[in-house]
Backbone bond lengths (Angstrom), bond angles and torsions (degrees), N, CA, C in turn:
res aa  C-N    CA-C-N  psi(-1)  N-CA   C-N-CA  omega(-1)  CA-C   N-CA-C  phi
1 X - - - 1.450 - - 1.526 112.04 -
2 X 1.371 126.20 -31.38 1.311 144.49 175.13 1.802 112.37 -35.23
3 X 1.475 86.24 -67.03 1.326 107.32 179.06 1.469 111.53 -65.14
4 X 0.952 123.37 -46.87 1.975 122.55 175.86 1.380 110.26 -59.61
5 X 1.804 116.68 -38.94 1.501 110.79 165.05 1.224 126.54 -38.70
6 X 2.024 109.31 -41.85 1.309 105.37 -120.57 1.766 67.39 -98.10
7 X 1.517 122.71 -48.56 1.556 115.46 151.62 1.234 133.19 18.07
8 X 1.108 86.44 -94.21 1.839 113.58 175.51 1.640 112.76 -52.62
9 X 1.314 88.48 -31.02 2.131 81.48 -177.36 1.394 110.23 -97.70
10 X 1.640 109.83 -16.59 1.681 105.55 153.55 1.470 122.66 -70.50
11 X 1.113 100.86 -40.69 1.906 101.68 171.41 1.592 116.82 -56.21
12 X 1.408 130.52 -41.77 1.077 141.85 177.41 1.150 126.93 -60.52
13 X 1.815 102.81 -38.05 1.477 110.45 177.25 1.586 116.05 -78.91
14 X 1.649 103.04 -21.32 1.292 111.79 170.06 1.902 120.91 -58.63
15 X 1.588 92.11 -58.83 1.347 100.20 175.07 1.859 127.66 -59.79
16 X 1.635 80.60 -7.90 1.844 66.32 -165.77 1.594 87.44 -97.19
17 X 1.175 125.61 -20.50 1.297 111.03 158.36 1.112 141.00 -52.85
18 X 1.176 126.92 -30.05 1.408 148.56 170.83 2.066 98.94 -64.51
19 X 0.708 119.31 -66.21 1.674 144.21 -157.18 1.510 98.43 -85.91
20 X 1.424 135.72 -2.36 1.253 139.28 162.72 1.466 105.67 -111.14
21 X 1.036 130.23 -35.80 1.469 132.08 159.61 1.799 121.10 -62.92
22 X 1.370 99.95 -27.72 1.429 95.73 159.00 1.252 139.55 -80.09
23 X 1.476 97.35 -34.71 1.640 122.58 173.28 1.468 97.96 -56.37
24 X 1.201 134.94 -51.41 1.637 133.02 -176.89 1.394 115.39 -70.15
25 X 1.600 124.50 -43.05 1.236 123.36 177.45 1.541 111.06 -72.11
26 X 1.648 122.76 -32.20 1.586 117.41 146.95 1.623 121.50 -25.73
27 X 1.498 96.84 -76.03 1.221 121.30 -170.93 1.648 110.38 -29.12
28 X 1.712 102.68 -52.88 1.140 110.02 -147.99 2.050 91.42 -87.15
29 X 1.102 115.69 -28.24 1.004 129.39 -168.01 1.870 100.42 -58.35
30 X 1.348 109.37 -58.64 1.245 125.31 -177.74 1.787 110.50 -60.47
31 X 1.537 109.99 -41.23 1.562 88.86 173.26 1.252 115.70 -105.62
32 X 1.370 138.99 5.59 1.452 149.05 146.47 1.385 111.57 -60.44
33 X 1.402 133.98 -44.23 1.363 117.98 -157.16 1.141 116.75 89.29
34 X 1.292 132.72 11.02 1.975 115.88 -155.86 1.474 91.15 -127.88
35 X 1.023 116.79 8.17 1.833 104.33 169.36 1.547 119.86 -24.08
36 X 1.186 124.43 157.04 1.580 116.46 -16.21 2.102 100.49 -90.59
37 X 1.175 118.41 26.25 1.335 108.10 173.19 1.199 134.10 -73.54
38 X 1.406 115.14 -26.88 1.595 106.18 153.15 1.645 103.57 -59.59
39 X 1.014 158.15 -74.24 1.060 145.07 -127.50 1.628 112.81 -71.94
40 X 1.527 108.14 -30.51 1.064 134.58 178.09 1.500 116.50 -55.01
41 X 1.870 95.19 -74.82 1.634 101.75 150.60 1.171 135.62 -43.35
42 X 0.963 144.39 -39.29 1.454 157.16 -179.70 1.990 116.30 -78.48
43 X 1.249 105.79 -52.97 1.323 89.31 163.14 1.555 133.96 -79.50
44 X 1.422 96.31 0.62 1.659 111.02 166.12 1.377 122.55 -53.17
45 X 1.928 106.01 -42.75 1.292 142.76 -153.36 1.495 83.32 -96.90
46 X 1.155 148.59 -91.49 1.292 165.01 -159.21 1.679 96.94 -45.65
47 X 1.463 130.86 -46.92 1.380 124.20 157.30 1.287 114.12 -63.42
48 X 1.560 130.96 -42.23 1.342 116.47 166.48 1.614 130.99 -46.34
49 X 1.159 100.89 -45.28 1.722 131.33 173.85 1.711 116.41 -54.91
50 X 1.436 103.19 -49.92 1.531 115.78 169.16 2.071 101.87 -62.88
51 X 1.347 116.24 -62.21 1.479 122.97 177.35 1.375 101.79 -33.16
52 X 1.450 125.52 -53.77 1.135 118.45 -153.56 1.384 120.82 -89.64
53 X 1.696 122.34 -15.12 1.571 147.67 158.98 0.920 94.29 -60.62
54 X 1.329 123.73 -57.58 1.794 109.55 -163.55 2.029 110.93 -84.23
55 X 0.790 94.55 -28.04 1.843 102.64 165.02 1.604 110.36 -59.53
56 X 1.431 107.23 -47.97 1.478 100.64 -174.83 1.590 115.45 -83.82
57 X 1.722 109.45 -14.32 1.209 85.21 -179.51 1.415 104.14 -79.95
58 X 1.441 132.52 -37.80 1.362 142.48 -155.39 1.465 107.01 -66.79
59 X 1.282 103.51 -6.29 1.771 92.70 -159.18 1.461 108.98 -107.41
60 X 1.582 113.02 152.41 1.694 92.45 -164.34 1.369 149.60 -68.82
61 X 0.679 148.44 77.03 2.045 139.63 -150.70 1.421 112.15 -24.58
62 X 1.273 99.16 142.10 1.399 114.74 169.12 1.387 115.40 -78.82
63 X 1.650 123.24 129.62 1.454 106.34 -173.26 1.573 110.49 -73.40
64 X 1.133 94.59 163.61 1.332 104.10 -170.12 1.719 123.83 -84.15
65 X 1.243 133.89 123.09 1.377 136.31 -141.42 1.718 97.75 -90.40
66 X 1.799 118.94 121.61 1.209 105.77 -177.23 0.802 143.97 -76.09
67 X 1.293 156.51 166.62 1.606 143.60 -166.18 1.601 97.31 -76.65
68 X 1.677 107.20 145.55 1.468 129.63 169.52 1.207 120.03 -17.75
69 X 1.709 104.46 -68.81 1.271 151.05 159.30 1.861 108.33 -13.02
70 X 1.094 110.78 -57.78 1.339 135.66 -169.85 1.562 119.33 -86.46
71 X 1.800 109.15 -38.64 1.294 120.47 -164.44 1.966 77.39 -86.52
72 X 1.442 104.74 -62.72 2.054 82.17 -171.96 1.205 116.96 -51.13
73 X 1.679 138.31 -45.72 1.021 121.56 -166.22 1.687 125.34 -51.59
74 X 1.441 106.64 -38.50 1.695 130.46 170.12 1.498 96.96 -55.58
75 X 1.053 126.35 -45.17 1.695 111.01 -176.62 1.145 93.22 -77.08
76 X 1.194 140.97 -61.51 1.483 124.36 -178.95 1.289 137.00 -24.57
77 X 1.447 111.71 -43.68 0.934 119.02 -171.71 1.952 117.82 -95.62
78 X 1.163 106.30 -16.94 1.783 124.15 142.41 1.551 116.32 -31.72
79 X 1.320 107.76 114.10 1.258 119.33 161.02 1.778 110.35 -44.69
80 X 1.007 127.63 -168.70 1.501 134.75 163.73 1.404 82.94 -136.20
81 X 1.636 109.54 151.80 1.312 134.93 133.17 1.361 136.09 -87.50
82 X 1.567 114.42 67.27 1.496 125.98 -179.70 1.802 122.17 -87.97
């Protein structure tokens, strides 16, 4: 079930990208006059936008680098080999 969640909330984030990028290139279309190129432009952007939610979630994390604080104390506490 995990996986169908996790699915569904990539598909969603896709779509609402798409469908918020249209809503604006509408928008703009309707009080500009320049139909249909905002709409055109804009859901270009809004599919780009969806690509890039779902790229970032899927893709792997970088671990996270530890505080100073933490990295000296661990050497500290290291024997030496002299």
């Amino acid at each position: 079930m995990r996986g169908m969640a996790e699915g569904l909330k990539l598909a969603s984030e896709f779509a609402a990208g798409i469908i918020v990028g249209g809503g604006i290139g509408f928008l703009i279309d309707r009080t500009a006059g320049i139909a249909p190129f905002g709409l055109i432009v804009f859901l270009m952007f809004g599919f780009a936008a969806g690509i890039r939610n779902v790229l970032r979630h899927v893709s792997p994390k970088p671990p996270t680098a530890a505080p100073q604080a933490t990295a000296d104390a661990e050497r500290a506490e290291k024997p030496r080999n002299s």
